[in-house]
C-alpha positions as CSV (number, residue, x, y, z in Angstrom):
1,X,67.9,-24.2,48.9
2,X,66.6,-27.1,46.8
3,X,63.5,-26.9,48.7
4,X,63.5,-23.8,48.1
5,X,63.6,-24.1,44.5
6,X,61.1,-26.7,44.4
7,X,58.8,-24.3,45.7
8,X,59.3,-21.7,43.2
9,X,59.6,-23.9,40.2
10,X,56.3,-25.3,42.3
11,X,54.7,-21.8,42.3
12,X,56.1,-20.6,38.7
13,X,54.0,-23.5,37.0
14,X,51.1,-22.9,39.4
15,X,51.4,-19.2,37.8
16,X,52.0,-20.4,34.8
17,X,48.9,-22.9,34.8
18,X,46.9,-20.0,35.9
19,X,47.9,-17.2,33.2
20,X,46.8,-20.4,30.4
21,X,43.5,-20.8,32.2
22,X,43.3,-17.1,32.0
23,X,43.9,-17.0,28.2
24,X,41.7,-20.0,27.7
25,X,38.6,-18.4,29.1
26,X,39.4,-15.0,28.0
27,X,39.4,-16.4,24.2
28,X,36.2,-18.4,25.1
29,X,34.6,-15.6,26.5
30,X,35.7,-13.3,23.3
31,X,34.5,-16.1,20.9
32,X,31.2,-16.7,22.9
33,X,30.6,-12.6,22.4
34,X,31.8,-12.3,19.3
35,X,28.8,-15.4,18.2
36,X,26.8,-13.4,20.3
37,X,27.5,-10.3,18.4
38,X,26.7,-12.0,15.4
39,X,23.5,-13.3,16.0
40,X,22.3,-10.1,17.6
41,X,23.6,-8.7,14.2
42,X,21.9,-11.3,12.3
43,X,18.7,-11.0,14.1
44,X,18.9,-7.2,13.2
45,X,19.0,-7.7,10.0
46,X,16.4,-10.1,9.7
47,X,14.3,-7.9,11.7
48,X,15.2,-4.6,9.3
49,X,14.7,-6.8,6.1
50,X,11.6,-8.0,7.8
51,X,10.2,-4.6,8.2
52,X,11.3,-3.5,5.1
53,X,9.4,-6.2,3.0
54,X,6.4,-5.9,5.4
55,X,6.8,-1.9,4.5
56,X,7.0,-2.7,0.7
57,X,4.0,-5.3,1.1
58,X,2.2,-2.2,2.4
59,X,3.6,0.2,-0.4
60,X,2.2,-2.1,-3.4
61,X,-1.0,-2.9,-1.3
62,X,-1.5,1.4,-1.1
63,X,-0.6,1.3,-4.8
64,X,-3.2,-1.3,-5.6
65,X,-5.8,0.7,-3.5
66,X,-4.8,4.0,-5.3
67,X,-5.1,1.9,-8.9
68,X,-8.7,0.5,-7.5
69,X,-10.1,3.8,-6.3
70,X,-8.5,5.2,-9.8
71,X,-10.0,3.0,-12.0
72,X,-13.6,3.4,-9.8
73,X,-13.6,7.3,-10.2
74,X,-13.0,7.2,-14.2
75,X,-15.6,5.0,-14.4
76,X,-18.1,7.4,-12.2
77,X,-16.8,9.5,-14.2
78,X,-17.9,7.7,-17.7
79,X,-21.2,7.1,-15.9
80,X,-21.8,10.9,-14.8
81,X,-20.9,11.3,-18.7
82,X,-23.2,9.3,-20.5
83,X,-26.1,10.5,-17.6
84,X,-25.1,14.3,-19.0
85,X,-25.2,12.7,-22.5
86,X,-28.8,11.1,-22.1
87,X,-30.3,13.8,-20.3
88,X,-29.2,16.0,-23.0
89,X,-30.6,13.7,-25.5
90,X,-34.0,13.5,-23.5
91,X,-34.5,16.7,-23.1
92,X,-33.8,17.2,-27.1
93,X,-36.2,14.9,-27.3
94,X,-39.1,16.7,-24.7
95,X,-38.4,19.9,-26.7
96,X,-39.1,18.1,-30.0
97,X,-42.2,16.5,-28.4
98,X,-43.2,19.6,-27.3
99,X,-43.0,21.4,-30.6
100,X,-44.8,18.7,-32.5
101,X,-47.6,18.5,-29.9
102,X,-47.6,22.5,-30.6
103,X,-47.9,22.0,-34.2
104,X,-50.5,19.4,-33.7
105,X,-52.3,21.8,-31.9
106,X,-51.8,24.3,-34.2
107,X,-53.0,22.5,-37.0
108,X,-56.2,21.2,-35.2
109,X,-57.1,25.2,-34.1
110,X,-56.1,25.7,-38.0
111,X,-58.8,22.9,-38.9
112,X,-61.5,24.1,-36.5
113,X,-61.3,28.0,-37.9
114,X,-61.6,26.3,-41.1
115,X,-64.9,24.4,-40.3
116,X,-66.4,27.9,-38.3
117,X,-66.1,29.5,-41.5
118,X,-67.1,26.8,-43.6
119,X,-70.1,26.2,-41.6
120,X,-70.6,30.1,-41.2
């Protein structure tokens, strides 16, 4: 019966023993999943902050295109302008060119009608 006993108490702490190893690498195993878990977290959200400055980058580099091409068409714009302005102002001047070489001309057909009838 001693034996017996001795085999039991033997057999209880062998359990016993066994259930703690149990819990030990249970816990381990939860810790070691739960760091797991939290770098996985951490490395998605790294990877979503990444993106999200890379997608910002992009935004103010678009925005800075959009100013550039902006700022390029007013001053096409301010070109085409002035090239309306000066063409007005040339042919302003062609017509005034135009009517003094008319009056010129009128003057010198004036001139000669005047000699024909002096010489006449």
């Amino acid at each position: 019966s001693l034996m017996q006993n001795a085999s039991v108490a033997r057999a209880f702490r062998t359990w016993r023993e066994w259930v703690q190893e149990e819990k030990i690498e249970r816990a381990e195993k939860a810790t070691l999943d739960a760091a797991a878990e939290k770098t996985a977290a951490l490395v998605r959200a790294s990877t979503d902050e990444f993106r999200l400055a890379t997608l910002k980058d992009e935004v103010e580099e678009l925005r800075a295109r959009l100013a550039a091409s902006e700022a390029r068409a007013e001053a096409a714009e301010a070109k085409a302008e002035a090239a309306e302005a000066t063409a007005a102002s040339a042919e302003k001047w062609a017509a005034e060119a135009e009517s003094k070489a008319f009056d010129a001309f009128s003057k010198a057909k004036d001139a000669e009608k005047n000699l024909e009838s002096k010489n006449a």
